[in-house]
C-alpha positions in Angstrom: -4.4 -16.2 40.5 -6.8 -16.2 43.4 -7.4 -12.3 42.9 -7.9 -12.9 39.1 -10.6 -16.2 40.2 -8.3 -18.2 38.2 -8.4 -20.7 40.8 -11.1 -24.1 41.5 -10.0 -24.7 45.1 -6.1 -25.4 44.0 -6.2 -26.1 40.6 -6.0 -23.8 37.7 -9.3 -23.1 35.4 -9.4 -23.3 31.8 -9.1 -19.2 31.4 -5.8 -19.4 34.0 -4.3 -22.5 31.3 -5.0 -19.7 28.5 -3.5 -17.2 29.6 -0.4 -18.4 31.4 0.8 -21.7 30.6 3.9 -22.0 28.4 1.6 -24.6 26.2 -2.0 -24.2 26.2 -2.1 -26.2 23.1 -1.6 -29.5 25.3 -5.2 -28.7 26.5 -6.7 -27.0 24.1 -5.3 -27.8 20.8 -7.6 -25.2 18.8 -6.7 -22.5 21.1 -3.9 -21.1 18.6 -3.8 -18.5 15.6 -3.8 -19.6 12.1 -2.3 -16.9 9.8 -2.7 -16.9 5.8 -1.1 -14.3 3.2 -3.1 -15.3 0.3 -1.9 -13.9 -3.0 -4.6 -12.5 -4.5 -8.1 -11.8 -3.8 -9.4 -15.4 -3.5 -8.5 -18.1 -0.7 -6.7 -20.6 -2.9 -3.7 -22.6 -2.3 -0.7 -21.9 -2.7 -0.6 -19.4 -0.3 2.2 -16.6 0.2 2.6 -17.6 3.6 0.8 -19.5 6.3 2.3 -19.1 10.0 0.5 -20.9 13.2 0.8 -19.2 16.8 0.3 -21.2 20.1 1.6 -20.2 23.7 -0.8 -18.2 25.7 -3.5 -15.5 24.5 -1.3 -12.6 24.7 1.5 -14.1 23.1 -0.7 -15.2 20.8 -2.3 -11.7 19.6 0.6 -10.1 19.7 2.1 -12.5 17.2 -1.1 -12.3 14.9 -0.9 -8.6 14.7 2.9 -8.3 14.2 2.2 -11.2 10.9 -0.6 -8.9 9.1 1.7 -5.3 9.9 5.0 -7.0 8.3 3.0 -8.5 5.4 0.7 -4.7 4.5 2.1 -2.2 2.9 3.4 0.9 4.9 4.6 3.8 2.8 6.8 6.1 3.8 7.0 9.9 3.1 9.7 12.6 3.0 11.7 14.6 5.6 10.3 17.8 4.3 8.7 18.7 8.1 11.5 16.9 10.0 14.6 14.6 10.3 12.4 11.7 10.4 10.2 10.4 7.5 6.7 9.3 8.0 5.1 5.8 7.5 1.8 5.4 7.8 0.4 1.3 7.6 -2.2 0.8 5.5 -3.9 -0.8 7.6 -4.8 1.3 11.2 -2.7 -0.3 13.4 -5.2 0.1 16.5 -8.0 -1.4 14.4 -6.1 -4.3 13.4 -5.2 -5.1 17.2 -8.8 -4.6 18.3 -10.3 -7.0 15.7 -7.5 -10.0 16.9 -7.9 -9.5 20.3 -11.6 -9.4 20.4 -11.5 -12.3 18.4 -8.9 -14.3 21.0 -11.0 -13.4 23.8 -14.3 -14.3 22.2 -13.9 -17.1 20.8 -15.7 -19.9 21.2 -13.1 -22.5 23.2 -15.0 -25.6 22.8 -14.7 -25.4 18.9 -11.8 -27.5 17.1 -11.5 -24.4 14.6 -8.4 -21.9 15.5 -8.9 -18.3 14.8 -7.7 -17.2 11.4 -6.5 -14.2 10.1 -6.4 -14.7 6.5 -4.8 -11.4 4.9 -5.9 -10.9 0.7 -4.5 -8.2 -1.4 -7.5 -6.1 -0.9 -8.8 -6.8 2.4 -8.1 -8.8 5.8 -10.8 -10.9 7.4 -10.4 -12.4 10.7 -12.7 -15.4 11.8 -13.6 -16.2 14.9 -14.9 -19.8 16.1 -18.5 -19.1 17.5 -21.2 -16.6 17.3 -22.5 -13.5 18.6 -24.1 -13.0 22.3 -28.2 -13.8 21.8 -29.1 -10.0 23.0 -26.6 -9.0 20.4 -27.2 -8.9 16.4 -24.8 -7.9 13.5 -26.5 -4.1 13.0 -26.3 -3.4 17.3 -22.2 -3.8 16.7 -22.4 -0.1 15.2 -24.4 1.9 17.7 -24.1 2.1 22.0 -23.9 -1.6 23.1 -23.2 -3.5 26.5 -20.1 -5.6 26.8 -21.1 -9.3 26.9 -17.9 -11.1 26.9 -18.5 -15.1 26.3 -15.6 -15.6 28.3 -15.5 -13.5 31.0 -12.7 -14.1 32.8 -10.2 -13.7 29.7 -11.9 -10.3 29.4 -11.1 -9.4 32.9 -7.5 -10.0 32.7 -7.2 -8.8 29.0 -8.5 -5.5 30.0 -5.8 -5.9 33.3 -3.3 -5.6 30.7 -4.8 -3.1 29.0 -5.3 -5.2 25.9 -9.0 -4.2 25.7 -11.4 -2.1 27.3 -14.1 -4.3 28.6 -16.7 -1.3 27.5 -18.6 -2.6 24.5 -16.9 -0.3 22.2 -14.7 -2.1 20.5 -16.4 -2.3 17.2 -17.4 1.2 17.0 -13.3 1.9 17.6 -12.4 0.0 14.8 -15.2 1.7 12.7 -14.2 5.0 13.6 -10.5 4.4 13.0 -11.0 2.9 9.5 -12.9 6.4 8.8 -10.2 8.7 10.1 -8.2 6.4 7.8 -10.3 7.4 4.8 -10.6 3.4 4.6 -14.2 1.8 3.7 -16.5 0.5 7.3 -15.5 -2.6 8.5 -17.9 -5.5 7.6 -19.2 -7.8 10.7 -20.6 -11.2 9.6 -21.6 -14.8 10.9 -20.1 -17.2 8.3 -20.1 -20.9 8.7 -20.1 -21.0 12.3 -17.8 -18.2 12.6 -17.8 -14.5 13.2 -16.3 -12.9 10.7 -14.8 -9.1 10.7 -13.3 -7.6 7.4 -10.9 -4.5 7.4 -10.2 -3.1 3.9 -6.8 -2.3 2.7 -8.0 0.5 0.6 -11.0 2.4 -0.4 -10.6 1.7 -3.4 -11.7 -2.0 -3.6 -12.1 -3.9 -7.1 -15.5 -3.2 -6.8 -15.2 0.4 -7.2 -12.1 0.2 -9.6 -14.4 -2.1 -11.7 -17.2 1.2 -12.1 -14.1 3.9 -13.2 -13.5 1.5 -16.2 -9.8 2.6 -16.3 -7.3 1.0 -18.8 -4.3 -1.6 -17.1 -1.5 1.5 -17.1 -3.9 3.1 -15.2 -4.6 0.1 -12.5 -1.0 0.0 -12.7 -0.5 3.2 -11.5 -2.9 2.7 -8.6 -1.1 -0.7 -7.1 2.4 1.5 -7.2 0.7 4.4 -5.3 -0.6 2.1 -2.5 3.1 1.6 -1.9 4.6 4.4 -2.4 3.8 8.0 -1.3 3.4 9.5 -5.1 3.8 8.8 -8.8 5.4 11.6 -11.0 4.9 11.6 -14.8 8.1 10.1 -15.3 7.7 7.6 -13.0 4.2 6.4 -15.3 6.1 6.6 -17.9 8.9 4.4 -17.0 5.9 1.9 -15.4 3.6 1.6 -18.2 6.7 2.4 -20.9 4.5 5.0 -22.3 5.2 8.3 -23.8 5.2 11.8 -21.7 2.0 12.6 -23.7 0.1 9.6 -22.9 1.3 9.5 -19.4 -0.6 12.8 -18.7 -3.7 12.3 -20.5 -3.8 8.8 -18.2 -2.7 10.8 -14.7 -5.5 13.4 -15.9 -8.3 10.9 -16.3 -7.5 9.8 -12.6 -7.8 13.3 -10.9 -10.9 13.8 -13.1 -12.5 10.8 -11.3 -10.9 11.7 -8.0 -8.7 8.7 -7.9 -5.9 11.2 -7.3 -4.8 14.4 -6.6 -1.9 16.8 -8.5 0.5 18.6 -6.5 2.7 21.5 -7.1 3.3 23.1 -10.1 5.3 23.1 -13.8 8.6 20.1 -13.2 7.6 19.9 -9.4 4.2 18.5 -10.1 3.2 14.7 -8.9 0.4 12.2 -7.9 -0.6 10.9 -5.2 -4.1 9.4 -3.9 -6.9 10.5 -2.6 -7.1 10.2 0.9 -11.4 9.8 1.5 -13.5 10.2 4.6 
């Protein structure tokens, strides 16, 4: 404790309470991680789920991050390469743990707000009680920064245990990992006294599904293939409980638009979406 500075003459500080007392929560009753599965698109009750984590800040990110990766969607492939099949989340796990821990260690501990991770069918946003450093503004979060930790000594033992890198970087990590993931930017905002980052679950958002103007099989067939590695024709079929012919002409309208792609050939062939960069 005395290496970490965690220690005012023989007392604990407020960053030593965080981080290692069995109940932080006694002190600071805010200091916890609200987590909402939201049904839809729109924060509305009733809510799929809604979990609260206290103990101490690592216990605390690890819980947040282990509620959003069992509540995404995390397909997984065949064993045509190997004995064991591929799953991929949805969601980069990496990115996902840099936006909650930032958030923990940022955060604003003098605000009776909790952090909130508040995961929609499209997208995940995670607020964080407090703003950005003054020297620091929304558009300098995607280029070179400096690290300016608002709670320094959290940072120091976060990046200890390796849960962050103390570099400034952190934000152009998750940015680059949602690219490699052919998922959309992630978007950095103040909102109501909070800072707010949103991942995307998919690059194709309503938004851009609105511009296609595809029919509901169609939409249908999307939703299945964010769950499942691919779609055949006789997998639409049996969705949308249309015929082989129509099934086709709809799978074909989604590769024209680049939606999806076809693979293989003659009774081999199938869908599955388009991975973008």
């Amino acid at each position: 404790m005395t290496h970490l500075n965690l220690l005012c003459g023989n007392k604990p500080t407020n960053s030593a309470v965080l981080l290692f007392c069995v109940n932080p929560q006694r002190f600071f009753n805010s200091a916890e991680v609200k987590c909402i599965h939201c049904h839809n698109t729109e924060y509305r009750r009733p809510f799929a789920s809604l979990q609260t984590y206290g103990g101490d800040i690592f216990l605390q990110v690890d819980q947040g991050r282990d509620f959003v990766l069992s509540k995404i969607n995390r397909p997984v492939g065949t064993r045509d390469t190997g004995i064991a099949a591929p799953a991929i989340y949805e969601l980069p796990p990496e990115a996902l743990g840099e936006a909650i821990v930032n958030a923990v260690a940022h955060r604003d501990y003098h605000s009776n707000a909790a952090v909130e991770l508040r995961l929609f069918s499209d997208r995940l946003e995670i607020w964080n009680p407090g703003h950005l450093p003054s020297n620091l503004t929304i558009d300098s979060l995607r280029s070179d920064h400096p690290s300016v930790p608002n709670n320094p000594l959290l940072a120091e033992s976060l990046y200890l245990a390796r849960y962050i890198e103390k570099a400034g970087s952190g934000t152009q990590t998750m940015i680059n990992l949602c690219k490699e993931a052919g998922l959309p930017e992630p978007v950095f905002e103040q909102r109501h006294g909070s800072f707010v980052v949103t991942l995307w679950r998919h690059w194709l958002t309503d938004q851009l599904l609105a511009e296609y103007n595809l029919n509901s099989r169609q939409l249908q067939a999307i939703d299945y293939l964010k769950s499942n590695e691919r779609i055949a024709n006789a997998d639409y079929q049996k969705l949308s409980g249309v015929n082989r012919k129509t099934a086709a002409r709809d799978l074909d309208g989604l590769v024209e638009r680049g939606i999806i792609d076809r693979i293989g050939e003659k009774r081999g062939i199938h869908y599955v979406l388009r991975h973008r960069k």
